[in-house]
LUMTI-144393 format. One record per atom (N, C-alpha, C): x, z, y. Coordinates in steps of 0.05 Angstrom, whole numbers, plus 32768, in hexadecimal, padded with zeros to 4 digits. Layout:
<nodes>
XZY ...
</nodes>
This chain:
<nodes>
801180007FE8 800080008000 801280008019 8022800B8016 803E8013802D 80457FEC8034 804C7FF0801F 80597FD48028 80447FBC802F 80307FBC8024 80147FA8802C 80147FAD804D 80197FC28054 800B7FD1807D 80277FC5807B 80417FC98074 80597FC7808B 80577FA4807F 80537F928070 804E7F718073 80347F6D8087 80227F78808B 800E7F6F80A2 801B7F7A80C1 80297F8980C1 80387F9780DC 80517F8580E2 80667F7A80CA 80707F6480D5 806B7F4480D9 80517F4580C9 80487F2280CE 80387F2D80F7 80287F3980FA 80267F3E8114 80397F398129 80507F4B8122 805A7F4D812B 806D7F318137 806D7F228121 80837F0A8124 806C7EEF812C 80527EF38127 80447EE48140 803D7EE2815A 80447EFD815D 80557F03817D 80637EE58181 80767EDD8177 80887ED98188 807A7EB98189 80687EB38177 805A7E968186 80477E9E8199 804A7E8E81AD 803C7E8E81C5 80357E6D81D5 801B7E7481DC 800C7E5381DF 801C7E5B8202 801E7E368205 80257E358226 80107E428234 80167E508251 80037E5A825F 7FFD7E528272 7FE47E538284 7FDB7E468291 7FD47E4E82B2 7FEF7E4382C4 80007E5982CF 80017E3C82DF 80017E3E8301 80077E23830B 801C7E2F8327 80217E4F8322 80347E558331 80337E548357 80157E5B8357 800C7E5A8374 80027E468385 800F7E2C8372 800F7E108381 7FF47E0D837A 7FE47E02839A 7FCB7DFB8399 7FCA7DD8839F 7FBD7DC88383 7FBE7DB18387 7FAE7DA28397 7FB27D8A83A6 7FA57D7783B9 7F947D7583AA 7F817D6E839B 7F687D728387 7F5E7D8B8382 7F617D9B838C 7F517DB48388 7F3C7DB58396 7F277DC28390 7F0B7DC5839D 7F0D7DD083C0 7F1D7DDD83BE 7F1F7DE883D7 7F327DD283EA 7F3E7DC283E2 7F477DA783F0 7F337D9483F7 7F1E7D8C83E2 7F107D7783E0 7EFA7D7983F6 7EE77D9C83EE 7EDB7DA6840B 7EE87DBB8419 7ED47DC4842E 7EDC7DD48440 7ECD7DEC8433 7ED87DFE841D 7ECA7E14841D 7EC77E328424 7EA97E378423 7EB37E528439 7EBF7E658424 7ECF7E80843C 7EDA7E8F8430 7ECF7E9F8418 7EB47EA38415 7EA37EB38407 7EA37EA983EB 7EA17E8883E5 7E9D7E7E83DC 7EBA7E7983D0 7ECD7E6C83DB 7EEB7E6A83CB 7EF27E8683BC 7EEA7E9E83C8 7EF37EBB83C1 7EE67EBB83A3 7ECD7EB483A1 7EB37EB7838C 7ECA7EAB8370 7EC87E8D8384 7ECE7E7A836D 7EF17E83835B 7F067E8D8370 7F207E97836D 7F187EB08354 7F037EC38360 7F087EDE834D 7EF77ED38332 7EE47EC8832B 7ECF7ECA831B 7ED07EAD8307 7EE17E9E8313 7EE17E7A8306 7EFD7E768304 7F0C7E768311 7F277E67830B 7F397E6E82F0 7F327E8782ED 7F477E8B82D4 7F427E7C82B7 7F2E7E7082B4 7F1F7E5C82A6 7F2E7E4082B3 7F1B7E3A82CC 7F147E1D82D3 7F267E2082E7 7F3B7E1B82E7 7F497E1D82F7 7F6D7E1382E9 7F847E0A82F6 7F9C7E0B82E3 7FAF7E2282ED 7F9E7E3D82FA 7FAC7E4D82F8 7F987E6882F2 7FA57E7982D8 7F9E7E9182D0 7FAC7EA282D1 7F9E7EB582D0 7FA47ED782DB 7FAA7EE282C9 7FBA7EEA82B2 7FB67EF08298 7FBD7F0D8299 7FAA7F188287 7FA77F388282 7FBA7F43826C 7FC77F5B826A 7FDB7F5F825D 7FD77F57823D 7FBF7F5A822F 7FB27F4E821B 7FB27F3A8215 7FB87F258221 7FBC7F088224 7FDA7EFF8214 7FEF7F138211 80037F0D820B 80047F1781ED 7FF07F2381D6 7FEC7F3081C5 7FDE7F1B81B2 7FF07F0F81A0 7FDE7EF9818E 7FCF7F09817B 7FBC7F00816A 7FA77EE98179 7F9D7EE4818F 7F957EF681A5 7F8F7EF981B8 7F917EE881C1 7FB07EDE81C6 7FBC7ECE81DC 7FB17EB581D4 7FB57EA381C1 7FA67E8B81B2 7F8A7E8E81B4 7F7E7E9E81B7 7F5F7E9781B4 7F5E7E9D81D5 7F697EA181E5 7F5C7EA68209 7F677E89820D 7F877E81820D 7F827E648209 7F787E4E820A 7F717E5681F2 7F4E7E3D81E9 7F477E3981F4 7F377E588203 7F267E598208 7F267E50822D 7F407E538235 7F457E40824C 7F477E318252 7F4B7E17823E 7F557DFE8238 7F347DF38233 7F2D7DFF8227 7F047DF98224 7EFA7DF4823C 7F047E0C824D 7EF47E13826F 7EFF7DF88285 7F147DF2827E 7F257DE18291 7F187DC88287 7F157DC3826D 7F0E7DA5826A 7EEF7DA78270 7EDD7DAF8276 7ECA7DB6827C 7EBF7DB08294 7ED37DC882B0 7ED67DCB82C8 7EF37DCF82CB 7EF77DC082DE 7F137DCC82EC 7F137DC5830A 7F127DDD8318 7F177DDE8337 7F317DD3833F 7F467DD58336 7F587DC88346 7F607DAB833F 7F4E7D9D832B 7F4D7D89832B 7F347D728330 7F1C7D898340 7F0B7D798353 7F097D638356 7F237D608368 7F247D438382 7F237D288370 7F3A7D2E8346 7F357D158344 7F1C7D0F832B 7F057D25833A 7EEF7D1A832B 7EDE7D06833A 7ED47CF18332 7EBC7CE28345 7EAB7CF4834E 7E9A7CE98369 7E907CF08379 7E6E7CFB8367 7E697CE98351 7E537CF68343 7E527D0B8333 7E757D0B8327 7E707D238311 7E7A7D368326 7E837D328336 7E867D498350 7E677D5D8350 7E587D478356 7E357D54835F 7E2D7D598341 7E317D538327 7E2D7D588310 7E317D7C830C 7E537D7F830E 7E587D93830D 7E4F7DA28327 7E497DA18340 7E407DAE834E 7E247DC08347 7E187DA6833E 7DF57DB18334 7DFB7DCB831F 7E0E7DBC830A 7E107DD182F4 7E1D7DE982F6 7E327DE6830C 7E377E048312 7E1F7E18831C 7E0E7E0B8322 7DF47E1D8334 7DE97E278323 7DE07E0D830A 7DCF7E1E82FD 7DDB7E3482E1 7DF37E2F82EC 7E047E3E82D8 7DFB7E5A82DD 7E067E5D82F9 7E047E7D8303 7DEC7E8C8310 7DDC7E748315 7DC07E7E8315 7DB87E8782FB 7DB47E7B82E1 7DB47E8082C7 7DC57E9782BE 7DD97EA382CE 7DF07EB282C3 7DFA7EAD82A6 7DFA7E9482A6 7E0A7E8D828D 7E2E7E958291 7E367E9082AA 7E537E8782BC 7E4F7EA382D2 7E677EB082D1 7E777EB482BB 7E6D7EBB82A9 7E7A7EB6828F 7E787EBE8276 7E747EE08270 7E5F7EEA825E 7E5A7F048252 7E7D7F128251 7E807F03823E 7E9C7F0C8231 7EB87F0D8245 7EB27EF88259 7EC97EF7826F 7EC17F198282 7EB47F138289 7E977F338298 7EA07F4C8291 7EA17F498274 7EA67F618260 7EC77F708267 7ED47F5B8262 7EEF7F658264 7F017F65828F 7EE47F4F8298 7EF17F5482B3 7ED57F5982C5 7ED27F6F82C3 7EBB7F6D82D7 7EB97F6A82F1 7ED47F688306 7ECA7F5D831B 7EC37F448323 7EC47F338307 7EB07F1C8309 7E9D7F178308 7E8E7F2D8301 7E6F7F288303 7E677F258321 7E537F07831E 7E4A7F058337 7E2F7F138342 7E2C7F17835B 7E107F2C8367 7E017F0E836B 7DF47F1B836B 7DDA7F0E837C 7DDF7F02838F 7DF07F11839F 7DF57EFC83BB 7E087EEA83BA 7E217EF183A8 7E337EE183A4 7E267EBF8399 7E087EC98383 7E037EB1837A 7DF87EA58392 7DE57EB183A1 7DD97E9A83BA 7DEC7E8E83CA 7E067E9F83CB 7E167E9483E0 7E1B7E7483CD 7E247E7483C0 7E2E7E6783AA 7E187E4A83AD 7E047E41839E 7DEF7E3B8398 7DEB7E3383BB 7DE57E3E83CD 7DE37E3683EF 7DF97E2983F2 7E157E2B83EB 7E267E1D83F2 7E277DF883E3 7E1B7E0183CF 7E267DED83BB 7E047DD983C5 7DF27DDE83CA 7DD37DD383D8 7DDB7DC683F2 7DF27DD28405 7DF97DCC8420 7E0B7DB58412 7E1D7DB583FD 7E2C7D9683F8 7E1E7D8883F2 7E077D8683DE 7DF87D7483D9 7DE97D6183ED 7DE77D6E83FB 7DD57D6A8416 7DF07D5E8425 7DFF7D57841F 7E167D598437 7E1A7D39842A 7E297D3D8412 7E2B7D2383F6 7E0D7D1083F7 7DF87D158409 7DEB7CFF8407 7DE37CF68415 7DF37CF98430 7DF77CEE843C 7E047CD8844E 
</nodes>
C-alpha cells in the first residue's frame, strides 16, 4: 500500500513539470482590441477587463492553482474554448457583422447570466456582474447598434 501512495505521489509529482503555454500577452494592448475599435466608456472597459478577459481575451490573470496539473491543462482548454468563441483583443479583425453578432450575444449572454460563467463566479467572485453593471453593459452595446446603423 506504501508504495502504491508513494507511485501516485511521484507520477503527480513529475506532471508538474508538463505545462501547457500560457496565455499571457505581457501588457501589450493590440490595435484590434475592442477598446481600439470603439470608444469605450470607463465603466464598461473596467466590467469587460475584470469579469471577461481572462477567458476572451490573449491575456490572463492566472491564479496560483493554475500552475497545479491537472488544473493547469483543463483552465487552458478552457481558455482556448473562450478565445475561439470571443476574443476582445482581436475585435477589429472581425467583420463588421459578426462584430454586431457578437455584440447581440454578449447582451443576451449577461442578461441571461449565462457569462460569466457559474464556475468562473465560484472561484472569482468579483466577477459577478450587478445589475447595473449588466444595464450599463447591454445600454452600451444598444448605443453601438444604433450607432453601426447608421
Amino acid at each position: 500500500m506504501k508504495n502504491i501512495l508513494l507511485g501516485f505521489v511521484l507520477i503527480f509529482l513529475l506532471i508538474q513539470i508538463i505545462q501547457p503555454a500560457r496565455n499571457i500577452d505581457y501588457g501589450q494592448v493590440p490595435s484590434t482590441d475592442i477598446s481600439k475599435v470603439y470608444k469605450l466608456p470607463e465603466n464598461v472597459q473596467s466590467v469587460l477587463t475584470n469579469s471577461c478577459y481572462d477567458c476572451h481575451s490573449n491575456s490572463t490573470h492566472y491564479p496560483f492553482y493554475s500552475y497545479i496539473q491537472p488544473l493547469s491543462y483543463y483552465l487552458e482548454k478552457h481558455i482556448k474554448k473562450g478565445k475561439e468563441e470571443l476574443n476582445f483583443n482581436e475585435w477589429g479583425s472581425y467583420s463588421r457583422r459578426k462584430q454586431t453578432n457578437k455584440l447581440e450575444s454578449i447582451a443576451n449572454q449577461i442578461q441571461q447570466k449565462k457569462m460569466p460563467l457559474t464556475s468562473y463566479i465560484y472561484l472569482h467572485p468579483e466577477a459577478k456582474l450587478s445589475e447595473k453593471q449588466i444595464e450599463e453593459i447591454v445600454h452600451w452595446i444598444e448605443l453601438m447598434q444604433t450607432e453601426n446603423k447608421k
